[in-house]
TIVO-2410 file (N, C-alpha, C; in nm, 3 decimals):
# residues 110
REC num residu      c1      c2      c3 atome chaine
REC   1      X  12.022  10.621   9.363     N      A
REC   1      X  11.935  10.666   9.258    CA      A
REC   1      X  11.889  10.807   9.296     C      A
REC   2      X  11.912  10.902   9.208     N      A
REC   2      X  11.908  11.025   9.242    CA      A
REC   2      X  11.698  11.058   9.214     C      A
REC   3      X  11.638  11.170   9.304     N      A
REC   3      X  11.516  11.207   9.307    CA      A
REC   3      X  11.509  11.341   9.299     C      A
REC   4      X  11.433  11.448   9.239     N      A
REC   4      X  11.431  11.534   9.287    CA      A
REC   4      X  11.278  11.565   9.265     C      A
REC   5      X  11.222  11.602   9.371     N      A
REC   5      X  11.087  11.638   9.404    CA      A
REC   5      X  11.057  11.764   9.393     C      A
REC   6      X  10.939  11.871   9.337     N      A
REC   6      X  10.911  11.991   9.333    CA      A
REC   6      X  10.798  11.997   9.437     C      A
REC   7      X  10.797  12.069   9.501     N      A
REC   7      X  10.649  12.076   9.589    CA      A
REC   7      X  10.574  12.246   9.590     C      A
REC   8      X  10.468  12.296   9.554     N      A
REC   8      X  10.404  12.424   9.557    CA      A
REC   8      X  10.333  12.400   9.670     C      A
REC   9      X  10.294  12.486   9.802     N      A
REC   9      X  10.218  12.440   9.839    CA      A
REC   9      X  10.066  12.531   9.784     C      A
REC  10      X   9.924  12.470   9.880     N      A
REC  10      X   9.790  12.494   9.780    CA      A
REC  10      X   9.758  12.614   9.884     C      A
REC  11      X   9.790  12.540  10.058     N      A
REC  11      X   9.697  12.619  10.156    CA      A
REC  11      X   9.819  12.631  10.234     C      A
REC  12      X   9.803  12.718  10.363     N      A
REC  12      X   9.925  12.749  10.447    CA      A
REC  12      X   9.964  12.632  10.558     C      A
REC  13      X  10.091  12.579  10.538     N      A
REC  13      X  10.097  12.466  10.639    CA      A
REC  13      X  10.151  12.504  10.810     C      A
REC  14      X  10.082  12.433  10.893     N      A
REC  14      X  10.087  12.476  11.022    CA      A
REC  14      X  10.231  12.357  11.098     C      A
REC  15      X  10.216  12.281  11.008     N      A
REC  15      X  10.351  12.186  11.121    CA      A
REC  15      X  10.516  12.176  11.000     C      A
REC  16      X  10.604  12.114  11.114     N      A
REC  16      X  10.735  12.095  11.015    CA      A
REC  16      X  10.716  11.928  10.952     C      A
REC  17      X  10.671  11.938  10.847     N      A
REC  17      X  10.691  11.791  10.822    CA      A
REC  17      X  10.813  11.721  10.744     C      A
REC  18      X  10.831  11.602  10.712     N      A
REC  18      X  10.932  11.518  10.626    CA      A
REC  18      X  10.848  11.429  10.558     C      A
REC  19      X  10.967  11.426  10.434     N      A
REC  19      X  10.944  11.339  10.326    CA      A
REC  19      X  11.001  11.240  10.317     C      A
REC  20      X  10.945  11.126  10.254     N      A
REC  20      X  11.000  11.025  10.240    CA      A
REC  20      X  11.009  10.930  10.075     C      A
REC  21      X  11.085  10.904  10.054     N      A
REC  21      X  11.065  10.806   9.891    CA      A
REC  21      X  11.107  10.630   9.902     C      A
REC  22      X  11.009  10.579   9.866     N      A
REC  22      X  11.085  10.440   9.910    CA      A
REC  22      X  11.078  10.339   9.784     C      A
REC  23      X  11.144  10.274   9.732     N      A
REC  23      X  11.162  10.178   9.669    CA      A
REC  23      X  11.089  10.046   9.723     C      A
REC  24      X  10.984  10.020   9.655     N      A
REC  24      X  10.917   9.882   9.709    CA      A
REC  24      X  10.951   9.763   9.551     C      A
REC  25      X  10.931   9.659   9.669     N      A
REC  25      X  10.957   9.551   9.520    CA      A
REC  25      X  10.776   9.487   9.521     C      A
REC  26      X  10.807   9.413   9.423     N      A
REC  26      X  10.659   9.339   9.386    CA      A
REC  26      X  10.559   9.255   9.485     C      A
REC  27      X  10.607   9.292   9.608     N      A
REC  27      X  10.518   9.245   9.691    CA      A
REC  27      X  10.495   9.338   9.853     C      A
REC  28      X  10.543   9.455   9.742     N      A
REC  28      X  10.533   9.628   9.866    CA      A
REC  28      X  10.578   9.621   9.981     C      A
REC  29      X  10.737   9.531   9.999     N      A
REC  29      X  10.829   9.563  10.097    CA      A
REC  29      X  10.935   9.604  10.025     C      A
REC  30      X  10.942   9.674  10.147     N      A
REC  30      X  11.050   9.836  10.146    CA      A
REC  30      X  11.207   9.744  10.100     C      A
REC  31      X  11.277   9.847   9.980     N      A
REC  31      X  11.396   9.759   9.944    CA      A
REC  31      X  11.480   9.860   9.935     C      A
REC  32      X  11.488   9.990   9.932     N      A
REC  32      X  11.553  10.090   9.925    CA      A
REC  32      X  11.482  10.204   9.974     C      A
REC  33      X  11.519  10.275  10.143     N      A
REC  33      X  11.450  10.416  10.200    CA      A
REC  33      X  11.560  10.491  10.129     C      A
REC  34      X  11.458  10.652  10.153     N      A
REC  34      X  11.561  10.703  10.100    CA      A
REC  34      X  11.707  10.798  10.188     C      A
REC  35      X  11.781  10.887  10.167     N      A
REC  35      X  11.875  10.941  10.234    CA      A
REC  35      X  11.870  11.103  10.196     C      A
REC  36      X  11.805  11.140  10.302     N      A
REC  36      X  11.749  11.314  10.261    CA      A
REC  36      X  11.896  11.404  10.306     C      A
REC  37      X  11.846  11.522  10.223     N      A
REC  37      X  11.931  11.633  10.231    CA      A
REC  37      X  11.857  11.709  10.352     C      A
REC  38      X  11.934  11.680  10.457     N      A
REC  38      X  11.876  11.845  10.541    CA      A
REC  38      X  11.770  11.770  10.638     C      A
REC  39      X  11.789  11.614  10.662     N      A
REC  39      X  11.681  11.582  10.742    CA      A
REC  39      X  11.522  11.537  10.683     C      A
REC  40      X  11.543  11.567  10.565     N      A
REC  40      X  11.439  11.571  10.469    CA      A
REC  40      X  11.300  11.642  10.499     C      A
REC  41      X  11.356  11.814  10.571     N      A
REC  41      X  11.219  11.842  10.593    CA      A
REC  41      X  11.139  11.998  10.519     C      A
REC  42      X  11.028  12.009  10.529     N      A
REC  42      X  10.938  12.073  10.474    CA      A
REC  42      X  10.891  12.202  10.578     C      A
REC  43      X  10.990  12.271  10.605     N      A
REC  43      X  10.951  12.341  10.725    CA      A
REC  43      X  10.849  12.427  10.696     C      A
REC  44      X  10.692  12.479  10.773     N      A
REC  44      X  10.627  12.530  10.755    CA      A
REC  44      X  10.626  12.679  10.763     C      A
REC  45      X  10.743  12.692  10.901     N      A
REC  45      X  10.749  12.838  10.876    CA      A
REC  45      X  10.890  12.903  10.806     C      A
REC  46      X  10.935  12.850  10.749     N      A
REC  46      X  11.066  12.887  10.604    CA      A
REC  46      X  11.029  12.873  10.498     C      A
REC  47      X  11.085  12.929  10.397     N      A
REC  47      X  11.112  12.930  10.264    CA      A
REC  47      X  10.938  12.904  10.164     C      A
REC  48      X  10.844  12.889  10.254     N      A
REC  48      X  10.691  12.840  10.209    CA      A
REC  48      X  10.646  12.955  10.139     C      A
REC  49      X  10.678  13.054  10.056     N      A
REC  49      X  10.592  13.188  10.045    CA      A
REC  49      X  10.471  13.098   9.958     C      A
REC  50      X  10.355  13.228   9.883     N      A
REC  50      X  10.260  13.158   9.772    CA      A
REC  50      X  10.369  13.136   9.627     C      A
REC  51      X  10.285  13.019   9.621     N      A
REC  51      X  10.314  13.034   9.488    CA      A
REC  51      X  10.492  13.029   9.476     C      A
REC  52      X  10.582  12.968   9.543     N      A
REC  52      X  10.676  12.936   9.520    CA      A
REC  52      X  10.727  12.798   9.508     C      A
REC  53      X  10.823  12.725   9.410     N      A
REC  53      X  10.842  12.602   9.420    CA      A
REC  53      X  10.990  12.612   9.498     C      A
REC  54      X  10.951  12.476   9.557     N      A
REC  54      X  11.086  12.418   9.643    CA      A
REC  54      X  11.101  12.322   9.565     C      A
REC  55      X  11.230  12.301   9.566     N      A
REC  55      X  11.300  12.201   9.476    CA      A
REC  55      X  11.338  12.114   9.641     C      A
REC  56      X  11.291  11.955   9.610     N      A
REC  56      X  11.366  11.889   9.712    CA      A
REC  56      X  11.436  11.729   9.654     C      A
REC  57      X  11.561  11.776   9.674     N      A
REC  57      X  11.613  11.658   9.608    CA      A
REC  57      X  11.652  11.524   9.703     C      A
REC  58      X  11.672  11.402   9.703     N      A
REC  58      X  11.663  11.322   9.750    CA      A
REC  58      X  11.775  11.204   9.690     C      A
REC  59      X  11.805  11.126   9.758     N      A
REC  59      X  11.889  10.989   9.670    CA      A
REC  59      X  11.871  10.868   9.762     C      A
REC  60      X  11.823  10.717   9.689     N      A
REC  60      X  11.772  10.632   9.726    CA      A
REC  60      X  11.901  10.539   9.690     C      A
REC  61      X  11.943  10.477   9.801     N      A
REC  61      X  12.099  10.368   9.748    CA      A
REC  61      X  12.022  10.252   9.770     C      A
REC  62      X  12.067  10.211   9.610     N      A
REC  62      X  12.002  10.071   9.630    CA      A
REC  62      X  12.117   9.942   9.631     C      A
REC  63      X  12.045   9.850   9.721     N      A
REC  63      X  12.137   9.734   9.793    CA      A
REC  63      X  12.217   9.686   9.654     C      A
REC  64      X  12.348   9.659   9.676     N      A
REC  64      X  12.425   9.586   9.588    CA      A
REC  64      X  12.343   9.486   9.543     C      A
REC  65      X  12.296   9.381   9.629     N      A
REC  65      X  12.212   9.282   9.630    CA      A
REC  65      X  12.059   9.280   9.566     C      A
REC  66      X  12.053   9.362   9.489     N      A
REC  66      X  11.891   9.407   9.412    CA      A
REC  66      X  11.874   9.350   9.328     C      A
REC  67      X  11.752   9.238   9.319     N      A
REC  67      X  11.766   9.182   9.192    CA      A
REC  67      X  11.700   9.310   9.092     C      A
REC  68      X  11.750   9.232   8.982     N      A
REC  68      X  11.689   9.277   8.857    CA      A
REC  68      X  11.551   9.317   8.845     C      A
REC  69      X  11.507   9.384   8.837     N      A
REC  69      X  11.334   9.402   8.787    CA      A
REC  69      X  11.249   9.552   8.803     C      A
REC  70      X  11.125   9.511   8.785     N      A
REC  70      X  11.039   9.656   8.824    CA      A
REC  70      X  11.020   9.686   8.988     C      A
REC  71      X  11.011   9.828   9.002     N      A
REC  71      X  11.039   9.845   9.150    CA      A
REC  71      X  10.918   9.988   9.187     C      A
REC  72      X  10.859   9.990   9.290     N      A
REC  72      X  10.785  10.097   9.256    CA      A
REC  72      X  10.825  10.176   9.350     C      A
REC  73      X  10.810  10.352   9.313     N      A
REC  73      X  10.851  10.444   9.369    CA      A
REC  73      X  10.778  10.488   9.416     C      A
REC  74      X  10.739  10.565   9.561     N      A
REC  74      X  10.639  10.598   9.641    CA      A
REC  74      X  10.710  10.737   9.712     C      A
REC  75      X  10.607  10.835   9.748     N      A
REC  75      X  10.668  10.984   9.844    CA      A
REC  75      X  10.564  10.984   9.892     C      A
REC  76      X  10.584  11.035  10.004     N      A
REC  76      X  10.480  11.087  10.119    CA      A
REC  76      X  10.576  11.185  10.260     C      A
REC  77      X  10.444  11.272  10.277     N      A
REC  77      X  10.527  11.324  10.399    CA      A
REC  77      X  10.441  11.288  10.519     C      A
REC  78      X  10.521  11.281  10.640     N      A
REC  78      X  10.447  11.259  10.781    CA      A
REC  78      X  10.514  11.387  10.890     C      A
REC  79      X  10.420  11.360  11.006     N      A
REC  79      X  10.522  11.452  11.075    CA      A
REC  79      X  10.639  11.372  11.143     C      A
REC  80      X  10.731  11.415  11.204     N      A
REC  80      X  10.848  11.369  11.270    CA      A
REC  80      X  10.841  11.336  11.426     C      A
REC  81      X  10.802  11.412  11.490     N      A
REC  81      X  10.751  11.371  11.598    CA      A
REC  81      X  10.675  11.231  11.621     C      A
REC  82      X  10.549  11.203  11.544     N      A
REC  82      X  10.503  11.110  11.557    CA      A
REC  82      X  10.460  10.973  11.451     C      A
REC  83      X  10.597  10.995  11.387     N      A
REC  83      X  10.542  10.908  11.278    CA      A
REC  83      X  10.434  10.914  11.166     C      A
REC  84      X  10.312  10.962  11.218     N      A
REC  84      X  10.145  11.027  11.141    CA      A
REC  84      X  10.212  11.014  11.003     C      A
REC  85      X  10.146  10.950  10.927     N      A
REC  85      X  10.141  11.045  10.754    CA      A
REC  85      X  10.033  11.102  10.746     C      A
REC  86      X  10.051  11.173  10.636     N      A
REC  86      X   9.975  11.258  10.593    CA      A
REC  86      X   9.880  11.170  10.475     C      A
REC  87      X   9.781  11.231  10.467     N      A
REC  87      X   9.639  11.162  10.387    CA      A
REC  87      X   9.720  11.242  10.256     C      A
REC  88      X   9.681  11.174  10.154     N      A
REC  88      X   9.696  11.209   9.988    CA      A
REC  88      X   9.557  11.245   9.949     C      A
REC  89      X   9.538  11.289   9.926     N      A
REC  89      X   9.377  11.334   9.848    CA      A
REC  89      X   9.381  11.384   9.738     C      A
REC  90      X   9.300  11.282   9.626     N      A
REC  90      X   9.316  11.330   9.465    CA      A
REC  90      X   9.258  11.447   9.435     C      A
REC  91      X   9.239  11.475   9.292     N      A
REC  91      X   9.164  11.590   9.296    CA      A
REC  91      X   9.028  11.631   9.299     C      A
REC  92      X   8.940  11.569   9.328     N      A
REC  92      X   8.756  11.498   9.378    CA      A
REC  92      X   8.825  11.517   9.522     C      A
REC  93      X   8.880  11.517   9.600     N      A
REC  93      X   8.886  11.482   9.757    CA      A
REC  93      X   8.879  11.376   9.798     C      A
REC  94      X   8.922  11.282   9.705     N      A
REC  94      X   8.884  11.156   9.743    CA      A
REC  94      X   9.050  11.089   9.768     C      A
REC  95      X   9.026  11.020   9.897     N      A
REC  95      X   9.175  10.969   9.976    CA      A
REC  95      X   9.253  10.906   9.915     C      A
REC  96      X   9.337  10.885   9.859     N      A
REC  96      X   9.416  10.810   9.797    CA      A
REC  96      X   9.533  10.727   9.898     C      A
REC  97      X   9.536  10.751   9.980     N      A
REC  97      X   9.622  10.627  10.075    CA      A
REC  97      X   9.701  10.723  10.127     C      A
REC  98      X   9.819  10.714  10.199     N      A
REC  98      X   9.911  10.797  10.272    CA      A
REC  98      X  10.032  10.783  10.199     C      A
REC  99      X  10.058  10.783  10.063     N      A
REC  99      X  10.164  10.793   9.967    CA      A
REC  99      X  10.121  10.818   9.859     C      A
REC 100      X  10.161  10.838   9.754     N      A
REC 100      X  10.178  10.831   9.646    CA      A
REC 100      X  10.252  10.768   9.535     C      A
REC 101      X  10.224  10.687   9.434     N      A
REC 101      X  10.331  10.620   9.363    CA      A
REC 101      X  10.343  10.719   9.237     C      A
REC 102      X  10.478  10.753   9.218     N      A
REC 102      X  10.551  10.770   9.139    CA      A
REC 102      X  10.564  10.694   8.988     C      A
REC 103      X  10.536  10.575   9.038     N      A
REC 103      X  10.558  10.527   8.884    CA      A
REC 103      X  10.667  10.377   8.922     C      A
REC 104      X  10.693  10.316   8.810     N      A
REC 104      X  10.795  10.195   8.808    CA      A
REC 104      X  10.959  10.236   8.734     C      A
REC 105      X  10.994  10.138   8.819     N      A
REC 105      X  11.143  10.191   8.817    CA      A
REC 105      X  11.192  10.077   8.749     C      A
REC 106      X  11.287  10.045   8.633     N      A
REC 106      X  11.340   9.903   8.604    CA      A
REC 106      X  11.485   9.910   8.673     C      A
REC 107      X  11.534   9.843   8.734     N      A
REC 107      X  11.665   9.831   8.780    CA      A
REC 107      X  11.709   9.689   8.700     C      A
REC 108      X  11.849   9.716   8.659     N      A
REC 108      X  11.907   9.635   8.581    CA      A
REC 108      X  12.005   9.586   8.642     C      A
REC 109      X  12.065   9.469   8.612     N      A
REC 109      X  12.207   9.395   8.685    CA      A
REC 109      X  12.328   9.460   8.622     C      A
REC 110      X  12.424   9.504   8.686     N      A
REC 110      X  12.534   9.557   8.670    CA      A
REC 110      X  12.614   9.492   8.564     C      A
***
């Protein structure tokens, strides 16, 4: 399943981080990680100017074996070194968890 993510950044980032997109089913285990281009990372000191978008595209293969149904889509970045995610914070500053959902996905039987 193809992704493609836009990211601006707001403030200047100090580490190299990665992204991640995962396919969860209805009881928020992981059913499809995804398979990044390039390592899937967000390097802080490349391509970051102001005010520029990065296009980051992504593709999530999902198991032959998938049942049918709604699936939810989640991104977050952490650093690589240590696993860490990163905090989500809405727009109040208020934490929203260490991902983000995307929205529902219907996957259908072949």
């Amino acid at each position: 399943m193809p992704l493609t993510l836009f990211w601006q950044r707001q403030v200047p980032i100090e580490a190299d981080y990665s992204v991640f997109a995962h396919l969860l089913d209805k009881n928020g285990q992981l059913v499809a990680p995804d398979r990044f281009h390039a390592g899937g990372r967000l390097p802080a000191d490349e391509c970051w100017g102001d005010n520029e978008l990065i296009v980051d595209r992504h593709g999530l293969l999902l198991p032959d074996a998938l049942p049918a149904g709604d699936y939810e889509l989640r991104v977050g970045i952490y650093l690589p070194a240590t696993g860490q995610r990163v905090t989500v914070l809405g727009a109040n500053g208020e934490v929203l968890g260490d991902s983000i959902s995307l929205g529902r996905v219907k996957v259908a039987s072949p």
